[in-house]
N, C-alpha and C positions, 0 to 999 in steps of 0.2 A: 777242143772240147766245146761243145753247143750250150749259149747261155741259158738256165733253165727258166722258163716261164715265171713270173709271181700271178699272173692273172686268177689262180684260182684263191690263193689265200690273200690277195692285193680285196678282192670280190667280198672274202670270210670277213673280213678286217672293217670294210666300208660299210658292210651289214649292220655290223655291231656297233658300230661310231652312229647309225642311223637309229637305231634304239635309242641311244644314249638325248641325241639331238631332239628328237622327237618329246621325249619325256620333257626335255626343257622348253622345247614351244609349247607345248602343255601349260607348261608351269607358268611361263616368264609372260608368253604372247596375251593380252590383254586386251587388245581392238581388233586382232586378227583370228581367224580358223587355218587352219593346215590341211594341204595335200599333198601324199608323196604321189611322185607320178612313176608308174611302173610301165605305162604305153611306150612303146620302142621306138616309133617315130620322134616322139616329146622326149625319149631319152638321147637319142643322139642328135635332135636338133640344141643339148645340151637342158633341157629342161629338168632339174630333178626334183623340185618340190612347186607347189604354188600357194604363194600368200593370201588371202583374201580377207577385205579389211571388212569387218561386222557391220558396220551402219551404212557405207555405200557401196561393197560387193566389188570394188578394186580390187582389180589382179595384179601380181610380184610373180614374174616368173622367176625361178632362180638357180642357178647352177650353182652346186655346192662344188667347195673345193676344199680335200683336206690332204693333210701331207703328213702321214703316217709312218713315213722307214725310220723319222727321227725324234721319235714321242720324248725324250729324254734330254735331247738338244734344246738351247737357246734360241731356239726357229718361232718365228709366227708357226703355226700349225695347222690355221684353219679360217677362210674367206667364203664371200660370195662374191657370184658374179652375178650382176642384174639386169635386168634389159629390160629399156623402158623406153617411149617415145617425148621427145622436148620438139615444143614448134613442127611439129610434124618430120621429126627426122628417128630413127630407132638409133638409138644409144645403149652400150654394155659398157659397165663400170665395174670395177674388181672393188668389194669393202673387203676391210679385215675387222 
């Protein structure tokens, strides 16, 4: 028997987590503006949102990570990954 796809309600699920998320950079982000990026190249060059800090216009590119199958579990649940340049070298760091 063929394993069935999650991709479509895996899609439903990160929709709605991005609601949720958005309402709290809203709320919480205080030096910074929000953008989700919907462009296709920036999505799979993993880009999903970008930070941008109010007084000097710094960009946070950021790929979200959240881990959904086990909302109920003792799991972390939910990071970023960041990518950023030190001394002239690009660097990605996972937070949680």
């Amino acid at each position: 028997m063929p394993l069935k796809s999650n991709f479509k309600s895996d899609l439903e699920r990160e929709q709605e987590l991005c609601i949720l998320l958005d309402r709290y950079y809203k709320q919480y982000l205080k030096h910074y503006t929000f953008e989700r990026v919907s462009d296709m190249p920036k999505q799979l060059a993993g880009i999903d949102l970008i930070f941008i800090h109010k007084t000097n216009g710094k960009k946070f590119y950021i790929d979200e990570k959240a881990q959904l199958d086990y909302i109920n579990e003792n799991l972390p649940t939910f990071a970023f990954e960041l990518s950023y340049e030190k001394k002239g070298y690009s660097k990605r760091r996972l937070a949680f």
